[in-house]
C-alpha positions as CSV (number, residue, x, y, z in Angstrom):
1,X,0.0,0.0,0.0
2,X,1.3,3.4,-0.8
3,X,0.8,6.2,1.1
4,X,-2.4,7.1,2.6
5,X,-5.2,8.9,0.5
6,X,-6.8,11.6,2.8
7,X,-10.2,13.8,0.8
8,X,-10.3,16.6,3.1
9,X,-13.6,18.9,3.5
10,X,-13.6,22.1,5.2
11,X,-17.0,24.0,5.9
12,X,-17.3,26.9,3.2
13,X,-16.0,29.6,5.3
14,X,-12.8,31.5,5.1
15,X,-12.3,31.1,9.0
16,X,-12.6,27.2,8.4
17,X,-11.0,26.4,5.5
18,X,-7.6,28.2,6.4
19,X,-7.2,25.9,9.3
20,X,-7.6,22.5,7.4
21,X,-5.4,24.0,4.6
22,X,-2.5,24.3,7.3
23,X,-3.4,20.4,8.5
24,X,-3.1,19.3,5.1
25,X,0.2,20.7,4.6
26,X,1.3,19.4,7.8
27,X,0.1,15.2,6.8
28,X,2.0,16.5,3.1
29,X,5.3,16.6,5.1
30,X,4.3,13.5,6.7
31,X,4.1,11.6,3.5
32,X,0.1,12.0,2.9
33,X,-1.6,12.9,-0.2
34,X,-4.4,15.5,-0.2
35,X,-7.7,15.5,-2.4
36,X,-9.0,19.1,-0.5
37,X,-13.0,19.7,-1.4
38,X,-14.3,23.6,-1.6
39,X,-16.8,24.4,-2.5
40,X,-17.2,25.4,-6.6
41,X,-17.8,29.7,-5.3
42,X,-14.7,28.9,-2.6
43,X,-12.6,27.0,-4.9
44,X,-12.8,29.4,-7.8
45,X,-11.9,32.0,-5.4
46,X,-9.1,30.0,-3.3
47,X,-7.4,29.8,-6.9
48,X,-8.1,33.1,-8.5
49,X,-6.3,34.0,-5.1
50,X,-3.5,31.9,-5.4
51,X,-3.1,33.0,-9.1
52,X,-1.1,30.5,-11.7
53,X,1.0,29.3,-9.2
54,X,-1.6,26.4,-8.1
55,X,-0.7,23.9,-10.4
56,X,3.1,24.6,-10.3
57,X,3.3,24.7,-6.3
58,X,0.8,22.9,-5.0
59,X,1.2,20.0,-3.2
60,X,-2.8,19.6,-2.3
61,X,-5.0,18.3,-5.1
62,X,-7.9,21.7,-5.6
63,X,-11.2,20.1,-6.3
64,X,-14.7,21.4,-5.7
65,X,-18.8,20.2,-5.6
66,X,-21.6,22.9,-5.9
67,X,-23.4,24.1,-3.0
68,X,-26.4,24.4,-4.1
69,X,-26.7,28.2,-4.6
70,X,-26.5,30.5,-7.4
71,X,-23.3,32.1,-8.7
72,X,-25.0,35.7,-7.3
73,X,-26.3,34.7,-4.1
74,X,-24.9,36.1,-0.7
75,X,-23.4,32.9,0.8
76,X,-23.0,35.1,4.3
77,X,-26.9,34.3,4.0
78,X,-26.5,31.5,6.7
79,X,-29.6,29.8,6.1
80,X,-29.5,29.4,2.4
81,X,-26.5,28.1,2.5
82,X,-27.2,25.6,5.7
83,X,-29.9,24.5,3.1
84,X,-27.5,23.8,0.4
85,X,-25.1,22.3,2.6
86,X,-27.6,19.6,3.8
87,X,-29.4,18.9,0.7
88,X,-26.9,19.4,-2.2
89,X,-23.5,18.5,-0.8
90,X,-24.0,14.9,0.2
91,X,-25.1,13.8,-3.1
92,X,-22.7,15.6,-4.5
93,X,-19.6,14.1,-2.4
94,X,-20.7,11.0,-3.1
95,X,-20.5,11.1,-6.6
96,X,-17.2,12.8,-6.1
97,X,-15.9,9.1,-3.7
98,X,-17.1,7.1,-6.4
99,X,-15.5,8.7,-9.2
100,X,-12.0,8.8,-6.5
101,X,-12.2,5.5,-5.6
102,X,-13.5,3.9,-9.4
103,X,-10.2,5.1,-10.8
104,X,-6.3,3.3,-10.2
105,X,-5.0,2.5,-6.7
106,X,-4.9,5.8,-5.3
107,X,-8.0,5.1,-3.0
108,X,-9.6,7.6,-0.3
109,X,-8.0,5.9,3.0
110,X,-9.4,8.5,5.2
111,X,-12.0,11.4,4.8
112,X,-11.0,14.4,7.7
113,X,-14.4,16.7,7.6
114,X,-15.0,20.3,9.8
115,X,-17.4,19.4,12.8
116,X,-19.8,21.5,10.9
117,X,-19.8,19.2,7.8
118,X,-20.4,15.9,10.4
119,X,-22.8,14.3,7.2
120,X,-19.3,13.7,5.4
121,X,-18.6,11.7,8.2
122,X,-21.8,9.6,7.6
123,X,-20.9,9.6,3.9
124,X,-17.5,8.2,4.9
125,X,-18.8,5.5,6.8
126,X,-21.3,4.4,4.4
127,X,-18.1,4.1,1.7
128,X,-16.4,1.9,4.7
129,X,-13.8,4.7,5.2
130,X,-12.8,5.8,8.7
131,X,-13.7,9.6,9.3
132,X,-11.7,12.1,11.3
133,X,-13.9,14.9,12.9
134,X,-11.6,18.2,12.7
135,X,-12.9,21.4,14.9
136,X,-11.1,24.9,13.9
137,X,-12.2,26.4,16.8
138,X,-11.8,26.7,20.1
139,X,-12.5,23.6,22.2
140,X,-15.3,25.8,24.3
141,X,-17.2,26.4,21.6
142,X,-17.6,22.9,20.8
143,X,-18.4,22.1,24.5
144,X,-21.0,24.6,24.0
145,X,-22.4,22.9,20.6
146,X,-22.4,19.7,22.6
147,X,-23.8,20.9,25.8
148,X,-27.1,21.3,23.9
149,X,-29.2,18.8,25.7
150,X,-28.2,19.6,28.9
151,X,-29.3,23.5,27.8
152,X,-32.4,22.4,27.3
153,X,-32.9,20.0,30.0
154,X,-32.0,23.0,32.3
155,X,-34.4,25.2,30.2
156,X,-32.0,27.3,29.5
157,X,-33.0,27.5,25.7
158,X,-35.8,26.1,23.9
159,X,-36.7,23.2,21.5
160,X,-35.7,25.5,18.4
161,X,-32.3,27.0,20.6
162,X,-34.3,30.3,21.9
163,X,-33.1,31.3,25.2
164,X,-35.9,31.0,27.6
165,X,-34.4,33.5,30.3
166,X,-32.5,35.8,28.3
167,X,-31.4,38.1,31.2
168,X,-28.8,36.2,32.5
169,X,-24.8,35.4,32.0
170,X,-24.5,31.6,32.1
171,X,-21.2,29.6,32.5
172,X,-20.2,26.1,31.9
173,X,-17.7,25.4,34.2
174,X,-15.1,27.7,36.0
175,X,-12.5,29.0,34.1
176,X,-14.1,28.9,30.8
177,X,-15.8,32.3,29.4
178,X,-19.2,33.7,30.6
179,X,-21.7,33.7,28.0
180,X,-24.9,35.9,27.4
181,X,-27.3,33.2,25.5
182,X,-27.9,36.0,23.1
183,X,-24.5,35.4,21.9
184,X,-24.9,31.7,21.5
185,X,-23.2,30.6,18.3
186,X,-27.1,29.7,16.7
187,X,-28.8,32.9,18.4
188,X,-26.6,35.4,17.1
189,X,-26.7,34.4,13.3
190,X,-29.9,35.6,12.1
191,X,-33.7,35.8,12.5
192,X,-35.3,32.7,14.1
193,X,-35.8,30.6,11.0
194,X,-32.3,30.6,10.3
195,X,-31.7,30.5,14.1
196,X,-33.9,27.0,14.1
197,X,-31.7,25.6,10.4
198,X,-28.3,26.2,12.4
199,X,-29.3,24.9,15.8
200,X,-30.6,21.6,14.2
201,X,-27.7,21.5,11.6
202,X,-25.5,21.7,15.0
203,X,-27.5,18.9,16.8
204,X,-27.0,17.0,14.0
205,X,-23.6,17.5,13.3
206,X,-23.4,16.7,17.4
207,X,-24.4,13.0,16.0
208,X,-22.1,12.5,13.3
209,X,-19.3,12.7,15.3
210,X,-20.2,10.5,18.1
211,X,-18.7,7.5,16.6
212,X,-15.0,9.2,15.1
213,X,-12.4,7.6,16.5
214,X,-10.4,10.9,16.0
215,X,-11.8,14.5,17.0
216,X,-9.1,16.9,16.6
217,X,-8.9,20.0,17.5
218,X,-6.8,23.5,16.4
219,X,-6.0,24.8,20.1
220,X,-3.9,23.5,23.0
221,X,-4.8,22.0,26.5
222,X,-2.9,25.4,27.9
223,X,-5.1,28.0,26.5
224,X,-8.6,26.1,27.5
225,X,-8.1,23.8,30.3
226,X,-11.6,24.6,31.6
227,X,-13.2,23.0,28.0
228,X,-11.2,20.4,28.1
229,X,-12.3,19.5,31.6
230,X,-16.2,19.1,30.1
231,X,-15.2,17.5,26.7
232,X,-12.2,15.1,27.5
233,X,-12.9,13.1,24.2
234,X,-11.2,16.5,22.0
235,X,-7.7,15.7,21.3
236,X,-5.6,19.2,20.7
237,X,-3.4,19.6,18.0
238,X,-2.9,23.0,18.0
239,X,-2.3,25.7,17.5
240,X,-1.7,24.8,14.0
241,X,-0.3,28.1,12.5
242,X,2.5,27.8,15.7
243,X,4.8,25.5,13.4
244,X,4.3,28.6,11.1
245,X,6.3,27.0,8.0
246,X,5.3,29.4,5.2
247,X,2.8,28.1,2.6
248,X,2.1,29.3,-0.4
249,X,-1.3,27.9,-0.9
250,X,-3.1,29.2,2.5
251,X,-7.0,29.0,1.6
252,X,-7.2,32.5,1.3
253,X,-10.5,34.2,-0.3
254,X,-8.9,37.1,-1.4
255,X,-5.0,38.0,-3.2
256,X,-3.1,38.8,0.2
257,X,-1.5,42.4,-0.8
258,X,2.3,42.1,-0.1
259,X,3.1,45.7,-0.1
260,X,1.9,46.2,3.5
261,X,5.5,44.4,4.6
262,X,7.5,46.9,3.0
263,X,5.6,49.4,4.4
264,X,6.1,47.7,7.7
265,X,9.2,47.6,7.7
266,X,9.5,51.3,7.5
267,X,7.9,51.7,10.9
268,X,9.7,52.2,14.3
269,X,9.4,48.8,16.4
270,X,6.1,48.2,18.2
271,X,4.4,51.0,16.2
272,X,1.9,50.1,14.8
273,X,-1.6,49.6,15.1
274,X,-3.3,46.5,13.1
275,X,-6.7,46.3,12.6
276,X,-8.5,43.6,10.7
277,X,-11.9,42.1,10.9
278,X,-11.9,39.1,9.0
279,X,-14.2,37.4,6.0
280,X,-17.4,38.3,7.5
281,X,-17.4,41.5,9.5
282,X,-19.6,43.8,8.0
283,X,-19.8,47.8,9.2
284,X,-22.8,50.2,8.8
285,X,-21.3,53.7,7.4
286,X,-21.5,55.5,10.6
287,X,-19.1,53.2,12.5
288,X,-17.1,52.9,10.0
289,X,-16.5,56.7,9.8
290,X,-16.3,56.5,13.5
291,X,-13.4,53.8,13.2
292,X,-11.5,55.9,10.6
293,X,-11.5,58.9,12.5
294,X,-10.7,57.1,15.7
295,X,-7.5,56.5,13.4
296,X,-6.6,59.7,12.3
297,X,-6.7,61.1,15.7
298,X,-4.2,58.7,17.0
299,X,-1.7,60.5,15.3
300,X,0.1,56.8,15.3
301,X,0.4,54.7,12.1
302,X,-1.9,51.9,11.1
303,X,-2.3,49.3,8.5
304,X,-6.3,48.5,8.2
305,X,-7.7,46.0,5.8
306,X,-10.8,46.9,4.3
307,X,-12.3,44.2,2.2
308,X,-13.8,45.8,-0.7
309,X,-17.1,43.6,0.8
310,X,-17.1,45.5,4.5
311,X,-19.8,48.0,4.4
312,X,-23.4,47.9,3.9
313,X,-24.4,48.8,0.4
314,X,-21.7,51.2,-0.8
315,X,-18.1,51.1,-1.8
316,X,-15.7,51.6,0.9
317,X,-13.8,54.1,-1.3
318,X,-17.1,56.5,-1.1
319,X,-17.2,56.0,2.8
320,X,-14.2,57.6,3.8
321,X,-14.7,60.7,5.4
322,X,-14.1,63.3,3.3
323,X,-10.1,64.6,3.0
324,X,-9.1,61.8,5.7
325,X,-6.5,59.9,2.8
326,X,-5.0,63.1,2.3
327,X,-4.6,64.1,6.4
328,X,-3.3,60.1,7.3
329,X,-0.5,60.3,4.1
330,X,1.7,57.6,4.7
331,X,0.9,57.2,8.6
332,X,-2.2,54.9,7.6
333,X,-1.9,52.2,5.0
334,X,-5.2,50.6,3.7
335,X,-5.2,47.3,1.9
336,X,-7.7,44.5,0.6
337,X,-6.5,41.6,2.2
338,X,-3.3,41.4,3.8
339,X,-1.0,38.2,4.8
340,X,-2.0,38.3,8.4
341,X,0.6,35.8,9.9
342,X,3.3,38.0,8.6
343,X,2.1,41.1,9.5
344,X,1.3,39.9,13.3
345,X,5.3,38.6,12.5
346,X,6.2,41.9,11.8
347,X,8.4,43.6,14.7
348,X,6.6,46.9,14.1
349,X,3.5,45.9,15.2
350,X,2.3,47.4,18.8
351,X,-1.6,45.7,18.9
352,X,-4.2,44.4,16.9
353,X,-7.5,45.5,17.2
354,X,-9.7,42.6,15.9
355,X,-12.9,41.2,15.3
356,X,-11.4,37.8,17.9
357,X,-12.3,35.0,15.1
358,X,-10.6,31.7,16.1
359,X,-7.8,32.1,13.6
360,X,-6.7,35.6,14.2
361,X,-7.3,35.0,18.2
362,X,-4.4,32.3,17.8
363,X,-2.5,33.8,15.6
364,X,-2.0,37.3,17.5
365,X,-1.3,35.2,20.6
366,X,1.4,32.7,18.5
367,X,3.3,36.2,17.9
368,X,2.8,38.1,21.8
369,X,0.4,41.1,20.1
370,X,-1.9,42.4,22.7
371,X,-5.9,42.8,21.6
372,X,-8.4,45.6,20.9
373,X,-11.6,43.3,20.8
374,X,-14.3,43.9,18.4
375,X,-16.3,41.1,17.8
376,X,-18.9,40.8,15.6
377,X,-20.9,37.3,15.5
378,X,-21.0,33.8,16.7
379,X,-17.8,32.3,18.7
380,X,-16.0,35.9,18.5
381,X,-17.8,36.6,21.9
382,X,-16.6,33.6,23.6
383,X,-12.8,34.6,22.3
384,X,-13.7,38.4,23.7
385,X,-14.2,36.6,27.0
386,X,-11.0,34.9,26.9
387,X,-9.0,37.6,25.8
388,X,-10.0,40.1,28.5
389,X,-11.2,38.7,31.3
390,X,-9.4,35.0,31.3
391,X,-5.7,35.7,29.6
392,X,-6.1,39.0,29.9
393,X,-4.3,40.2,27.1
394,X,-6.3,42.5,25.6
395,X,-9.3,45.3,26.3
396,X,-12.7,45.5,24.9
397,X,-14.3,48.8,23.3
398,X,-17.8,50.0,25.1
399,X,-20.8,51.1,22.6
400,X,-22.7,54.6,23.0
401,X,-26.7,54.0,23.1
402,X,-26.6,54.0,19.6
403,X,-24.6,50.9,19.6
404,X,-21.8,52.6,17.9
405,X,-18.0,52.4,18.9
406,X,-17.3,56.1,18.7
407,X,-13.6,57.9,17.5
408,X,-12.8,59.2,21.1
409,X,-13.6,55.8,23.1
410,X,-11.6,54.0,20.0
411,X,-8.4,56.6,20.9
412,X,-8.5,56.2,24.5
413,X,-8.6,52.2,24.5
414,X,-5.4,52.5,22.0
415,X,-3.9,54.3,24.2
416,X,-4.5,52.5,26.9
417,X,-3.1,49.4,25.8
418,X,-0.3,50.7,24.1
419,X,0.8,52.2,27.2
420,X,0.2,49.5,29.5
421,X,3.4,47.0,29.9
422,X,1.7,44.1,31.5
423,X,-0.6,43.4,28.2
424,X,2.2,43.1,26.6
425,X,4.3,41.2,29.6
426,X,0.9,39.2,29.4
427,X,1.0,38.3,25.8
428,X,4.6,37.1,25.6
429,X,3.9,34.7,28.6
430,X,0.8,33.0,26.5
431,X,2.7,33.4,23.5
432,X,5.4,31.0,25.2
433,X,2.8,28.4,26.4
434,X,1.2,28.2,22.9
435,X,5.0,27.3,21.4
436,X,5.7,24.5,24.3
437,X,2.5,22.9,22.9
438,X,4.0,22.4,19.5
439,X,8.0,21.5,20.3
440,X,9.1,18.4,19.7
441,X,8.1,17.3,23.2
442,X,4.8,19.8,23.6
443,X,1.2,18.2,24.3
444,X,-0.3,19.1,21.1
445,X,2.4,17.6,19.2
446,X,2.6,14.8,20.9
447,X,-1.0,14.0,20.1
448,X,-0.4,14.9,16.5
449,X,2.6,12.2,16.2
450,X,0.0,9.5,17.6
451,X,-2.4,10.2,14.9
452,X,-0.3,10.6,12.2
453,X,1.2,6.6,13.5
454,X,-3.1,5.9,13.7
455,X,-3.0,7.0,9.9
456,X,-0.1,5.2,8.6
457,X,-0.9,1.7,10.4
């Protein structure tokens, strides 16, 4: 037998396919070959991204099945694309195993699916292939997916994941975050009937990976030892982007705009300010005004990515206020999409005001940058919670009554951190527990080398 097979399928989302990218480089040094599944709207855009280099430098094999929605549609629409997911993919990934495994020796040995696609898991089984169950984010918020029956034993929520006594902060176990049930992953993404689609879609996903020999996990036992405490069964491998061996195929949506390093490297050590808000963060124009003028008043420099997709019906470009290029100059540099893991790298950066995805939560702690927390939707309130009040490495912004994170309380919170040695002393600290995980004799990577021996016997 030659080398294992593994078909790898992230969920369609930037924030999870980046992750299981990086895993599948990792089992391509170990020997494995990679068949990685994107969607047809992801794929086109993971290789417009990558530009001709895919077929030169790539080590993974690109292929894609549809999901069930039209070229135009908003795939941020959660529920349309829940719907797709469950009724258009599994066919679809079947035919895809078939064809795989019709065709010469190379077989599908293993199939490795995101938590949130836990049918390809079923589909696996069906074909007689063991399944690996891969979670991207952090181990508490998959103790909260798979706390669901106890929530609504305790009547905490109800049948369709409504919480039934809003008013109150609940927590799981100590040292693990506080959570509003208004923030609960399936609660904060959209009116109820896509609120009653995702919590289903979870409960059912919760199902699928009952009977995976493997769950695996991006994070370490260091940064979450409260979650790991309530879901013992999640094996950490993480944090994946630690071992930071550059790729050039990453996953990434968009064509990550190099020139930001130079401009980096222009600036004095422990400078700058980063702020970047991920795939998904989207601003009305008054806040983001608010944000840019926060900026300008710093009178420090910053590097800000603004997604030409980041504000609510109009072009970026037009939202600017009005001269505020011209007043910045070279002191603020705007770009598309930047290469993140470089930039948090980057000597000259002082903190990083983010919207605390999973991703960017591990990589600003991987490289000791303190946090300016802005979340915006599902886990990014759990991450909040952990960087403020449990590592405490960062601050959170407040809102006025119009919900709005205004210029001045934007300045002062910069200025707070910046100025405040212990975030900083904080951050390194972390940064060196997240490291130990991955060396040659860290927990993480000692869990990794046992699977990787699972996968090759």
């Amino acid at each position: 037998m030659g080398n294992p097979h593994i078909l790898a399928i992230p969920y369609p989302a930037q924030g999870h396919v980046i992750p299981l990218m990086e895993l599948s480089h990792r089992l391509v040094d170990h020997g494995f070959s990679i068949t990685f599944v994107n969607t047809d709207f992801n794929h086109k855009r993971v290789r417009d991204s990558f530009g001709d280099r895919v077929e030169d430098e790539c080590s993974i094999r690109l292929v894609s099945i549809p999901d069930g929605m039209e070229p135009g549609e908003d795939r941020n629409h959660l529920g349309k694309l829940t719907d797709g997911i469950t009724n258009v993919m599994p066919p679809e990934l079947r035919k895809l195993l078939k064809k795989i495994n019709g065709v010469g020796d190379d077989k599908i040995s293993y199939v490795i699916a995101d938590v949130n696609m836990g049918w390809a898991l079923d589909i696996a089984a069906e074909f007689e292939i063991p399944g690996v169950a891969f979670w991207p984010a952090s181990a508490f918020l998959l103790a909260l997916l798979f706390s669901t029956d106890k929530l609504l034993d305790d009547q905490v929520i109800d049948e369709h994941g409504t919480p039934i006594n809003g008013k109150n902060m609940i927590q799981l176990c100590p040292n693990t975050p506080a959570m509003h049930p208004k923030n609960f992953l399936w609660v904060c993404l959209g009116d109820l009937t896509t609120q009653k689609k995702i919590f289903e879609f979870a409960r059912r996903n919760n199902k699928a990976v009952e009977n995976v020999e493997w769950l695996i996990c991006n994070t370490t036992f260091d940064l979450e030892p409260g979650a790991f405490s309530l879901i013992p069964e999640i094996l950490p491998i993480g944090p994946l982007l630690a071992n930071n061996q550059h790729e050039p195929l990453t996953g990434s949506f968009w064509p990550e705009d190099e020139t930001c390093l130079k401009w980096l490297d222009q600036q004095r050590p422990g400078s700058v300010i980063y702020v970047a808000f991920g795939s998904f963060t989207v601003f009305d124009p008054i806040q983001f005004q608010e944000l840019a003028l926060g900026l300008e008043h710093l009178n420090r420099p910053f590097l800000w990515v603004v997604r030409p997709d980041m504000t609510e019906g109009t072009r970026c470009e037009e939202l600017y206020p009005k001269g505020f290029k011209a007043r910045v100059g070279s002191r603020g540099k705007m770009v598309g999409w930047a290469p993140q893991r470089a930039v948090l790298a980057h000597p000259s950066i002082a903190c990083f005001i983010s919207h605390c995805g999973w991703n960017s939560t591990v990589e600003g702690l991987s490289n000791r940058v303190p946090f300016l927390c802005w979340p915006y939707f599902a886990d990014q309130f759990i991450n909040e919670t952990y960087i403020c009040e449990i590592w405490k490495i960062g601050l959170s912004f407040k809102r006025d009554e119009r919900e709005i994170i205004t210029r001045e309380e934007i300045k002062s919170k910069i200025e707070q951190l910046v100025n405040d040695e212990s975030f900083k002393e904080k951050a390194l600290k972390l940064k060196g527990l997240v490291m130990n995980s991955v060396d040659e004799n860290g927990s993480s990577n000692r869990i990794f080398k046992n699977f990787i021996e699972w996968m090759k016997s």
